[in-house]
C-alpha positions as CSV (number, residue, x, y, z in Angstrom):
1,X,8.5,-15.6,-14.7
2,X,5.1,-14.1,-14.2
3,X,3.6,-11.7,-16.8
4,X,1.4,-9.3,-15.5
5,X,-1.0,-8.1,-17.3
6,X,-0.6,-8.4,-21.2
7,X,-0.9,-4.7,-22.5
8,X,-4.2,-5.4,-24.2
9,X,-5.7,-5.9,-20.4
10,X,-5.7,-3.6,-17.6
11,X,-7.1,-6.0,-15.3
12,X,-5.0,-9.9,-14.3
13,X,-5.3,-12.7,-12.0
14,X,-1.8,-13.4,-11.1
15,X,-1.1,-16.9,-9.4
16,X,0.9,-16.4,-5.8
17,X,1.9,-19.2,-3.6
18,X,-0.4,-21.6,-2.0
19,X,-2.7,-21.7,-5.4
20,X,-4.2,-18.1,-4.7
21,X,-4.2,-15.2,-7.2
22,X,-4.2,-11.3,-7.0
23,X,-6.2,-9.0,-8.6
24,X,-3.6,-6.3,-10.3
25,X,-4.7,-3.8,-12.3
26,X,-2.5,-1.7,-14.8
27,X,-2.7,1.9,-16.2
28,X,-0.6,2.9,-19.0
29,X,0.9,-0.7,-19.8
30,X,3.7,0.7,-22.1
31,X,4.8,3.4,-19.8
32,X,8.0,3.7,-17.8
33,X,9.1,3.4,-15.0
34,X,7.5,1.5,-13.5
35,X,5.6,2.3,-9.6
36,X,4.1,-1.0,-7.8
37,X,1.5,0.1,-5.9
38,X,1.1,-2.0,-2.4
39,X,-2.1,-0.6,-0.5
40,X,-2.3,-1.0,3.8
41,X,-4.2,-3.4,5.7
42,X,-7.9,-3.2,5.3
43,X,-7.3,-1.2,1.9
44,X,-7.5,-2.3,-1.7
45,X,-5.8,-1.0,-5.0
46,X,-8.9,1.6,-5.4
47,X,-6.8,3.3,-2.6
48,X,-4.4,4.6,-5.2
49,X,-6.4,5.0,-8.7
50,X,-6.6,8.5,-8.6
51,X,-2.5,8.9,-8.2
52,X,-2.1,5.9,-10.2
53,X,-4.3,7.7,-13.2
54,X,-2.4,10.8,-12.9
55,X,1.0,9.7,-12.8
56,X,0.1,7.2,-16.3
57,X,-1.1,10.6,-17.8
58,X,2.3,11.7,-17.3
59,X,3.9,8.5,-19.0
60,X,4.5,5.8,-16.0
61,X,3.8,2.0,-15.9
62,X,1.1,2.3,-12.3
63,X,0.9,-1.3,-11.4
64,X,-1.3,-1.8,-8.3
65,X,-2.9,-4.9,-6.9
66,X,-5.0,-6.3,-4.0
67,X,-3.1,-7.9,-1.5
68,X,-4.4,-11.5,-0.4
69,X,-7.6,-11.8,1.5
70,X,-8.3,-8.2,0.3
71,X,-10.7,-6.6,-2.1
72,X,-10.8,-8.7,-5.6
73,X,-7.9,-11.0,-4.4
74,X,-8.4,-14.7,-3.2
75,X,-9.1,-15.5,0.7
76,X,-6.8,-18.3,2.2
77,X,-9.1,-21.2,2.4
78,X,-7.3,-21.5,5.9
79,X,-7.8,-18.1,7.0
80,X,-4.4,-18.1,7.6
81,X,-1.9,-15.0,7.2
82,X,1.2,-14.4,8.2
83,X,3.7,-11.7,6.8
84,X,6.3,-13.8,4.7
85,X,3.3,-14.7,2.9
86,X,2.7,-11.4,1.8
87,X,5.9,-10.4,1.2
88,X,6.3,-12.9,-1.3
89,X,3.7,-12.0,-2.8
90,X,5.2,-8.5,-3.0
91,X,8.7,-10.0,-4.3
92,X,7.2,-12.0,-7.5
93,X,5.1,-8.8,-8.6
94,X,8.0,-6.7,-8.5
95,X,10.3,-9.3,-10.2
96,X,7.3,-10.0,-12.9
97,X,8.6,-6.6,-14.2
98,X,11.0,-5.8,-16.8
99,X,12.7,-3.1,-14.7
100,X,12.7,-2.7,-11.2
101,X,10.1,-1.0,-10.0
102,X,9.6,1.6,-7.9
103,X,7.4,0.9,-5.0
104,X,4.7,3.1,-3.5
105,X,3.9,1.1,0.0
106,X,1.2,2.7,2.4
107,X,1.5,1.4,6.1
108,X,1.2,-2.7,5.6
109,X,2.8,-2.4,2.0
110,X,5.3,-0.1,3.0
111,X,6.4,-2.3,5.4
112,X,6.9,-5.2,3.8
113,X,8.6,-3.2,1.1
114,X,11.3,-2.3,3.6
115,X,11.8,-6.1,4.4
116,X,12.4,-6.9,0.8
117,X,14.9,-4.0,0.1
118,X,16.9,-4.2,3.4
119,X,16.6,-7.6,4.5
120,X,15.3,-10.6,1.5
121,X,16.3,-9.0,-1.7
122,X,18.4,-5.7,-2.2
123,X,17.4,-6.0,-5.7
124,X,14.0,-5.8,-5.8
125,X,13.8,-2.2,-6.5
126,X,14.9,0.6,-8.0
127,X,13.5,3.1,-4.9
128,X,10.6,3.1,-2.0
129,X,8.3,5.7,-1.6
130,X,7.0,4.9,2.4
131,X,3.4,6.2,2.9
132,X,2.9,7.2,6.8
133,X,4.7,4.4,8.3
134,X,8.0,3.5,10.1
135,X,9.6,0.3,11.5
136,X,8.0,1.6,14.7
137,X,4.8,2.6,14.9
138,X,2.6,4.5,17.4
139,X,0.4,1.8,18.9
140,X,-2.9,3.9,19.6
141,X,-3.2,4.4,15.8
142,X,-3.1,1.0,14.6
143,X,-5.7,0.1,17.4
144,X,-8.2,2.9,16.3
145,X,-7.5,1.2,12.7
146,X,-8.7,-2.5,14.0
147,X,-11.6,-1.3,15.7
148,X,-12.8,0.2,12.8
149,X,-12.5,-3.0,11.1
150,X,-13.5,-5.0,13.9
151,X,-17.0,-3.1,14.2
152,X,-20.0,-3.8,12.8
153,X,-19.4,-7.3,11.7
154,X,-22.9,-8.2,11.2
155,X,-22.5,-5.9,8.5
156,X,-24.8,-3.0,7.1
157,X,-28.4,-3.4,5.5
158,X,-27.5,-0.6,2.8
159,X,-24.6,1.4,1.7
160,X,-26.0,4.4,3.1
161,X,-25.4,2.9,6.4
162,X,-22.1,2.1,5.1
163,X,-21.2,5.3,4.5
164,X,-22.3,6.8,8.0
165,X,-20.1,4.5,9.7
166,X,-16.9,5.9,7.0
167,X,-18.1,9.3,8.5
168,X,-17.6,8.6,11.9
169,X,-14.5,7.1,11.5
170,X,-13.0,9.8,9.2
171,X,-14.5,13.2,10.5
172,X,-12.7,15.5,8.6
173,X,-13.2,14.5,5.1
174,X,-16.1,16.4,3.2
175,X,-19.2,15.1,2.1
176,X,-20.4,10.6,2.5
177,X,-18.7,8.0,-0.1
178,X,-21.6,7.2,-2.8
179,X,-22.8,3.7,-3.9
180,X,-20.4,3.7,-6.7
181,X,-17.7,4.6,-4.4
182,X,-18.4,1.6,-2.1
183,X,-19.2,-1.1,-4.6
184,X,-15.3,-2.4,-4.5
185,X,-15.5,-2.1,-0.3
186,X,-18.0,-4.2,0.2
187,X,-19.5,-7.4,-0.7
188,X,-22.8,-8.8,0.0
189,X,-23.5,-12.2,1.9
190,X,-25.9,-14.8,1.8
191,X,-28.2,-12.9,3.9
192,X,-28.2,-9.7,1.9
193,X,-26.2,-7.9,3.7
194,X,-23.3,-5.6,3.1
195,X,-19.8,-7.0,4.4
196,X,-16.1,-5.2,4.4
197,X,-14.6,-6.4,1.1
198,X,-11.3,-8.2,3.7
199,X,-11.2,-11.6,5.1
200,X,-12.6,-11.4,8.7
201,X,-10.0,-14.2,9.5
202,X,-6.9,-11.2,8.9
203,X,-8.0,-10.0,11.9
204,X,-7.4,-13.1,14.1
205,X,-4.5,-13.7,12.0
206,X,-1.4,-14.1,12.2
207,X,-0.4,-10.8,10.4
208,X,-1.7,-8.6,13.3
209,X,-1.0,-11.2,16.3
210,X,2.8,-10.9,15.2
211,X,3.0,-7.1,13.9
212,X,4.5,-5.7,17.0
213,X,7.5,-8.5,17.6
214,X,8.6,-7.3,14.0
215,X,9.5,-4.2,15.2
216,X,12.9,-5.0,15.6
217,X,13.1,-6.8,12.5
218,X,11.8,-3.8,10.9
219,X,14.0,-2.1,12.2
220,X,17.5,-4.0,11.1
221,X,15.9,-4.4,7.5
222,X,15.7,-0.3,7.0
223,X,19.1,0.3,8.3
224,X,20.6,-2.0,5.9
225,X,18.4,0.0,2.8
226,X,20.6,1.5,0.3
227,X,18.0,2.2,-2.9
228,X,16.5,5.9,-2.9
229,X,13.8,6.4,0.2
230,X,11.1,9.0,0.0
231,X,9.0,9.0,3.4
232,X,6.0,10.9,2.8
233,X,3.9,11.3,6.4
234,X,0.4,12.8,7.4
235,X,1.2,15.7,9.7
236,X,-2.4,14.8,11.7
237,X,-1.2,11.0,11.6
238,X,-1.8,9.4,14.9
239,X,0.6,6.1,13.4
240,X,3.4,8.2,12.8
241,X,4.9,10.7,14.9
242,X,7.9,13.0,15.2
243,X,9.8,10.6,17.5
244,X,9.2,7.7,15.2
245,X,10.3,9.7,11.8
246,X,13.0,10.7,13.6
247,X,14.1,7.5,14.6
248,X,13.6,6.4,11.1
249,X,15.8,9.2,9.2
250,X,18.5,8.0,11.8
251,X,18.5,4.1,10.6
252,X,18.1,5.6,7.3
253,X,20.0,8.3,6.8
254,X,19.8,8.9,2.9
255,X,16.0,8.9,3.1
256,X,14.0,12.2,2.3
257,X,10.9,13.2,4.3
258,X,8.0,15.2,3.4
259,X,5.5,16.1,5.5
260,X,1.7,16.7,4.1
261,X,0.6,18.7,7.1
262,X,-3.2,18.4,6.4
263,X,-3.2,14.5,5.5
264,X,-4.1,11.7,8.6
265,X,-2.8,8.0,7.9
266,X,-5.0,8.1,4.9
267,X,-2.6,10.9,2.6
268,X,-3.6,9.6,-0.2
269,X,-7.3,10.2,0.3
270,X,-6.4,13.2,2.2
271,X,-4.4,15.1,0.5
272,X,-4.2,13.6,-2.9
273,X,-2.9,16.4,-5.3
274,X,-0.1,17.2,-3.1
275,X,0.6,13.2,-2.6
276,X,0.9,12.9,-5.8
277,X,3.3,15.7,-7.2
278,X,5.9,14.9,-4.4
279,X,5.8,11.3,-6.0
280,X,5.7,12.7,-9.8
281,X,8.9,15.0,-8.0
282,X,10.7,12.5,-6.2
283,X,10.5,9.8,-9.6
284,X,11.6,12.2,-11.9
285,X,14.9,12.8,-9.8
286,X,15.4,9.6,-10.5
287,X,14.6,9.3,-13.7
288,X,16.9,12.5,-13.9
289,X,19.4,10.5,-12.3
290,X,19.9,7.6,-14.3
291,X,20.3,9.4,-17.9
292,X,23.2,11.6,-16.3
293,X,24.1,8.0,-15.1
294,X,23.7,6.5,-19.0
295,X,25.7,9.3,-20.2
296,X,28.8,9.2,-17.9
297,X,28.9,5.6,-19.0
């Protein structure tokens, strides 16, 4: 089994298949439960350390990580990705755990989350909390997402630059991203200049080339989902919509939704105090739960 990270380190390299390793970081080692953190495509665990901070202040294990080809994690000397790459990737973090996790999966990692709970490994954890995603998605959204990442990849000259571009693409948040801010999102080349911390080979990948034929797949794997489901949606998403939650509460029944009216795609950057305490409120039903649970028995 895989032991990630040893409590006297917040920061691990944890060896995946095809002799790559993730970057997972850890706040509050000796805390429980336990949320797993899987960021969306283009993203990297910085997306969550302000939830992740504030949920360990109030006693969980926040384990979050950069997927492959993303951020601190290793590239695929092949630049080749394809989806049951990355959700076993997904499947050893959560079984490197002592419990079962709860997962926290934004778009990408929600996604594969719902394959590994419905369809590869009922086990795998103890609930999913779905950040602004469905088994079908609204098409325009993801597109506006790629050309964002397919722009500019000559890259910037400074972060300034950088953080213009961020502007443009996200209007309605306040104020630029500083340097510090946009260390982890970028890395600089040969030439000097300033690059998107992802592989440019995820975007001619596999990954994307076979996202919408997984639809149905998708699909089948959330109707067969039987752990706890927390679906937490932007209410100015243009990936989610009312047609497509609503399809999803049908194949999954059980699930709660909560709607943060002011968030995009991005809630977490969005709306961040309110995406966290309906994640700090949804755990501790569970948590709830299972000592009424241990007491019965």
């Amino acid at each position: 089994m895989v032991s990630i990270p040893p409590p006297e380190k917040n920061l691990a390299h944890v060896p995946v298949a095809e002799g790559l390793a993730l970057a997972v970081e850890v706040c509050h080692p000796s805390g429980s439960p336990t949320l797993l953190f899987a960021h969306g495509f283009g993203q990297t665990r910085g997306a969550w350390r302000g939830t992740a901070a504030a949920l360990a202040a109030q006693g969980y294990r926040c384990v979050s990580f950069d997927a492959r080809g993303h951020g601190e994690s290793d590239r695929a000397p092949d630049g080749e990705y394809h989806m049951e790459q990355f959700i076993g990737d997904l499947r050893l973090l959560a079984h490197a755990e002592l419990r079962k996790p709860i997962l926290v999966g934004a778009s990408m990692g929600g996604l594969l989350g719902l394959v590994l709970a419905g369809e590869i490994d009922p086990d795998a954890f103890r609930a999913l909390v779905l950040v602004d995603i469905t088994p079908r998605w609204e098409t325009a959204g993801v597109e506006r997402i790629l050309a964002f990442m397919q722009a500019h990849p000559e890259g910037f000259a400074s972060y300034a630059e950088a953080a213009e571009e961020i502007a443009r693409y996200l209007p309605h948040r306040a104020g630029r991203k500083s340097d510090d801010q946009l260390r982890p999102l970028l890395r600089q080349g040969e030439d000097g200049r300033l690059r998107w911390h992802w592989d440019p080979a995820l975007l001619g990948g596999g990954l994307v080339r076979e996202s919408e034929r997984y639809q149905p797949r998708l699909m089948a794997a959330a109707a067969k989902v039987r752990v706890p489901v927390l679906l937490l949606s932007g209410g100015r998403s243009d990936v989610v919509s009312r047609d497509t939650v609503g399809e999803f509460l049908q194949l999954v029944p059980h699930a709660e939704h909560v709607e943060l009216p002011r968030a995009t795609h991005m809630v977490a950057g969005d709306a961040n105090d309110a995406f966290t305490r309906e994640i700090a409120r949804f755990v501790g039903q569970l948590s709830q739960a299972d000592r009424n649970d241990a007491v019965a028995v």
